[in-house]
C-alpha positions in Angstrom: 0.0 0.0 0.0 1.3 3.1 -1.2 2.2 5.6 2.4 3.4 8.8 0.4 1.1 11.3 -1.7 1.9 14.1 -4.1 -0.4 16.7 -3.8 1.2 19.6 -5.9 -1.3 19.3 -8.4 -4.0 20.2 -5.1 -1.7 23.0 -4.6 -0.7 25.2 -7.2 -3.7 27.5 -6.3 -2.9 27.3 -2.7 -0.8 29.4 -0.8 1.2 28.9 2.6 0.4 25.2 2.8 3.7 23.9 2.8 3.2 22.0 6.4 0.2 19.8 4.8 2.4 17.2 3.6 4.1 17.0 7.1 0.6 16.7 8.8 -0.4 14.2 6.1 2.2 12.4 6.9 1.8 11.9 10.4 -1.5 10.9 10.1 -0.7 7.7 7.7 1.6 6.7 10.3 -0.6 7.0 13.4 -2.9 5.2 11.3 -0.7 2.2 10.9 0.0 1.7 14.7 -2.3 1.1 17.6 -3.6 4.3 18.5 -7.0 4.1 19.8 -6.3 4.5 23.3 -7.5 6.2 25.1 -10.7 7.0 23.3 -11.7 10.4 22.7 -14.4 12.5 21.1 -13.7 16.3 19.5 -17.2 18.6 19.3 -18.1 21.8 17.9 -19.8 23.3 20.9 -19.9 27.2 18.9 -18.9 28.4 15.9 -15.5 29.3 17.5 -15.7 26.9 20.4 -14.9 23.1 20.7 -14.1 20.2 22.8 -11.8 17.3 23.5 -13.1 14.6 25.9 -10.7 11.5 26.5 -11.8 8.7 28.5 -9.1 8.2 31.2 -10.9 5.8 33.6 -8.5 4.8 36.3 -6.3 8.0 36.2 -5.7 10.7 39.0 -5.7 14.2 37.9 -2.0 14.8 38.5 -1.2 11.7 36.2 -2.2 13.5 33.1 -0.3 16.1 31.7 -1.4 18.7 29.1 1.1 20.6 26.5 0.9 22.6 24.1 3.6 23.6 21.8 3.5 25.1 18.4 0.5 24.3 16.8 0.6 20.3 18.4 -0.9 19.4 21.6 -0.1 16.8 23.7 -2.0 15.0 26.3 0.1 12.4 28.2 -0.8 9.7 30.9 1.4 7.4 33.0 0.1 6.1 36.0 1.7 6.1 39.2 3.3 3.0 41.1 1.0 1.6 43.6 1.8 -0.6 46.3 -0.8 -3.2 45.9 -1.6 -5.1 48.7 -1.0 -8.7 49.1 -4.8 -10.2 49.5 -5.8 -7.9 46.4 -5.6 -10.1 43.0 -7.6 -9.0 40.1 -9.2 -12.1 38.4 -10.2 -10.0 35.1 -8.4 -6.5 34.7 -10.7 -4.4 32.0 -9.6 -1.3 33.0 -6.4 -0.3 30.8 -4.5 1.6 32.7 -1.0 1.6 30.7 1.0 4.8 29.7 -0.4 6.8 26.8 0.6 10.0 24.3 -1.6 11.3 21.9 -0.9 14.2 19.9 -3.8 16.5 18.5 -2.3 19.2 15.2 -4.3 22.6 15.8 -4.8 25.0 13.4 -2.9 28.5 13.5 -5.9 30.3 14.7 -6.9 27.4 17.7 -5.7 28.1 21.5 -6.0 26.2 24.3 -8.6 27.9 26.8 -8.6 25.4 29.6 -8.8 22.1 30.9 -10.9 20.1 33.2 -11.4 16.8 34.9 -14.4 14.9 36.2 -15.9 11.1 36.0 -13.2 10.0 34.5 -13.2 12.2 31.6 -10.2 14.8 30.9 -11.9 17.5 28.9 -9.9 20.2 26.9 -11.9 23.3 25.9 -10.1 24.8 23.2 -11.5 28.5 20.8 -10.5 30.0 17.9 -9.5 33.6 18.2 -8.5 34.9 14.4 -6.2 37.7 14.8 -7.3 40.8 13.7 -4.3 41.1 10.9 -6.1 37.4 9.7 -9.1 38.5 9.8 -11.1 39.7 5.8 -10.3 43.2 4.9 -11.5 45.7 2.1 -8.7 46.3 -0.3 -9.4 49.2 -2.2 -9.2 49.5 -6.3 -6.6 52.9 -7.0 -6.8 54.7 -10.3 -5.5 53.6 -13.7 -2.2 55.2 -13.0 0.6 52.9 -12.8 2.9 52.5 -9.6 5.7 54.6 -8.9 8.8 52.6 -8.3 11.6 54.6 -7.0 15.1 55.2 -9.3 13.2 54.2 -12.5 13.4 57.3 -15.1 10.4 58.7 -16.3 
């Protein structure tokens, strides 16, 4: 099965998309290894709001740990060594509690706005906030004259 893609031809009439072959990439390869744990579920809760909920039963809150850096963020979880005492023995153990990483790309325009953790669930609330400078602006038509470039002779 072919891994690599050329999509040039998508992107002649694009500009500034040179990073969608990088995040391309790293999706094909988190495809092709085991990365559904821990579950998780993004919403749309606005038209600039949304929501990651991961599933983390069995974790305390200060064995999860929250980055962001660039435009990735990264959720982490490694559970703490417990002393288990000696007449405890689990005859079926469901609840996966093994170490985890999973790594979300955002968007330029997509911050972090806070985090919180209840039932079992670690929610991240994130927003877009488009910076004024990104935002659509009126560019106005000048007359017919033609520019001015300075140290050309008339």
């Amino acid at each position: 099965m072919r891994t690599n893609f050329d999509f040039s031809p998508l992107l002649r009439s694009s500009v500034g998309f040179e990073n969608l072959n990088r995040l391309l990439d790293s999706v094909a390869r988190a495809a092709e290894g085991d990365n559904s744990f821990p579950p998780y579920n993004i919403e749309k809760l606005g038209s600039d709001a949304y929501r990651i909920t991961m599933a983390v039963a069995g974790f305390a809150r200060d064995e999860l740990d929250i980055t962001v850096q660039e435009n990735t963020l990264v959720v982490t979880g490694k559970a703490a060594d417990e002393a288990q005492p000696a007449e405890r023995s689990f005859l079926h153990r469901g609840i996966a509690k093994r170490a985890f990483e999973r790594r979300f790309q955002l968007a330029d325009v997509i911050k972090v706005t806070g985090a919180s953790f209840e039932n079992g669930l670690l929610n991240i609330d994130l927003a877009r906030e488009v910076p004024e400078h990104k935002k659509p602006r009126k560019v106005e038509i000048g007359a017919n004259d033609a520019p001015v470039i300075e140290g050309e002779a008339a």
